[in-house]
C-alpha positions as CSV (number, residue, x, y, z in Angstrom):
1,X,0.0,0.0,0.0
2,X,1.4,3.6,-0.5
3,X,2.6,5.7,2.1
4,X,0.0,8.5,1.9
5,X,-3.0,5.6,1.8
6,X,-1.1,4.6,5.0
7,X,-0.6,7.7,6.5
8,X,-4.5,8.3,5.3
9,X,-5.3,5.4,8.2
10,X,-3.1,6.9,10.8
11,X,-5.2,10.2,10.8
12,X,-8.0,8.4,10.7
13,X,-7.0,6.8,14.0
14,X,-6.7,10.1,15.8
15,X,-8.0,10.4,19.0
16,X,-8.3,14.3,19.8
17,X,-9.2,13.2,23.4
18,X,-6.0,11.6,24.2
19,X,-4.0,14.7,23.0
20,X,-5.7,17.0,24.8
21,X,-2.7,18.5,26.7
22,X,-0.4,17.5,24.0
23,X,1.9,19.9,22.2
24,X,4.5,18.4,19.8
25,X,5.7,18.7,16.2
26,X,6.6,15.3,15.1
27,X,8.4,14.2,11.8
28,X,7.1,10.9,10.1
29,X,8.8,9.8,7.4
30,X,7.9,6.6,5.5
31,X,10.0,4.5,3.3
32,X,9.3,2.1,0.8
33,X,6.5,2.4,-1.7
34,X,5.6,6.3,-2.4
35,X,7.5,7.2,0.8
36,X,7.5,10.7,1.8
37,X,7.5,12.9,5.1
38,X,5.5,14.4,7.0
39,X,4.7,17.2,9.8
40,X,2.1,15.7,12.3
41,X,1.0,19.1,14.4
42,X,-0.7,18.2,17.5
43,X,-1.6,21.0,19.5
44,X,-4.4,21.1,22.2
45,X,-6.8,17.8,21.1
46,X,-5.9,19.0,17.3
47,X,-3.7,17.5,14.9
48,X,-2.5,18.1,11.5
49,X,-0.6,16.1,8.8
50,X,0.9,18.3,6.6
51,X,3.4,16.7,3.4
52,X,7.6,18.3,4.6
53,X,10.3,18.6,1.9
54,X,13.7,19.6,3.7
55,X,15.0,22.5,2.5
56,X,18.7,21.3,3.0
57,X,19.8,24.1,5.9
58,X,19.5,21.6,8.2
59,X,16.8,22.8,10.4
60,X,15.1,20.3,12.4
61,X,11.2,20.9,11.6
62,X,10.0,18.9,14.3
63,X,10.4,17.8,18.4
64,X,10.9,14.1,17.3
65,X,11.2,12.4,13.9
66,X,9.9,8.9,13.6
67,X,11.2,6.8,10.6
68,X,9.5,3.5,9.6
69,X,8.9,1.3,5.9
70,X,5.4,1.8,4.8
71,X,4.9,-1.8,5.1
72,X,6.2,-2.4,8.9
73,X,3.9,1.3,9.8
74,X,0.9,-0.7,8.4
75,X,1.4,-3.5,10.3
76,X,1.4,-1.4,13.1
77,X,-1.5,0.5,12.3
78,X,-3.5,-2.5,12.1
79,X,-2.4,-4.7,14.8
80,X,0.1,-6.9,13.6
81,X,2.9,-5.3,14.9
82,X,3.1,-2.8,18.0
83,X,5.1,-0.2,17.8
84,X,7.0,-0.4,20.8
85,X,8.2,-3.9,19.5
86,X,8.9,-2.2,16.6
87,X,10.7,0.7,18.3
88,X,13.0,-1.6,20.6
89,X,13.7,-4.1,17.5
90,X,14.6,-1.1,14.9
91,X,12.2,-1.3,12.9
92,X,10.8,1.8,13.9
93,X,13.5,4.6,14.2
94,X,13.0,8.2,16.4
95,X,15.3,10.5,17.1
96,X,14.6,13.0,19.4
97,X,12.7,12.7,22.6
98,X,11.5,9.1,23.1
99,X,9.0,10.6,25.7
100,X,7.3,12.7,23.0
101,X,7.5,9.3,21.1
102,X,5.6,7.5,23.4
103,X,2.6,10.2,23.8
104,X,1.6,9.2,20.2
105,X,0.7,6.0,22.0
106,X,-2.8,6.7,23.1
107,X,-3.2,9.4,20.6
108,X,-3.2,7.0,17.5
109,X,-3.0,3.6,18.7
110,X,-5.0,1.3,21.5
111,X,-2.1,-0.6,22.6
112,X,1.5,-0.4,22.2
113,X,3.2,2.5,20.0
């Protein structure tokens, strides 16, 4: 499946309760079949995905930049695969603060970002 059908599901699995006093920029970026990046915004129970093309100065867009193959973030999205497992086996890289990391697991997943 495509990255922006897959990153499609993840908004889809927002949960505006669980990030209601959250406040974090994060950076996904997919690899693999039509993989791109992206800004997730969460601000205050809102959140928005917005497409990110580096501009090469080296600025670092976001609080914590999560990167994972479109086929292993699918898995996770639908159950096969928790993304902690996938975060402590490599799978699933983040750079950045691994606290803000783990606040996207209630937000977008039932058990086990």
């Amino acid at each position: 499946m495509p990255a922006t059908q897959i990153i499609d599901q993840l908004q889809k699995c927002f949960k505006p309760n669980a990030a209601r006093n959250v406040n974090a920029t994060y950076l996904i970026s997919v690899r693999g079949d039509e993989g791109g990046n992206w800004l997730v915004k969460i601000k205050d129970g809102q959140c928005e995905f917005t497409p990110y093309e580096a501009n090469g100065n080296g600025d670092k867009p976001a609080n914590c930049s999560i990167s994972v193959d479109a086929r292993d973030l699918e898995s996770i999205i639908n159950g096969r695969m928790s993304a902690m497992t996938a975060a402590l086996s490599g799978v699933l890289s983040i750079d950045g603060e691994l606290g803000l990391a783990m606040q996207l697991i209630p937000i977008f997943f039932e058990s086990g970002f």
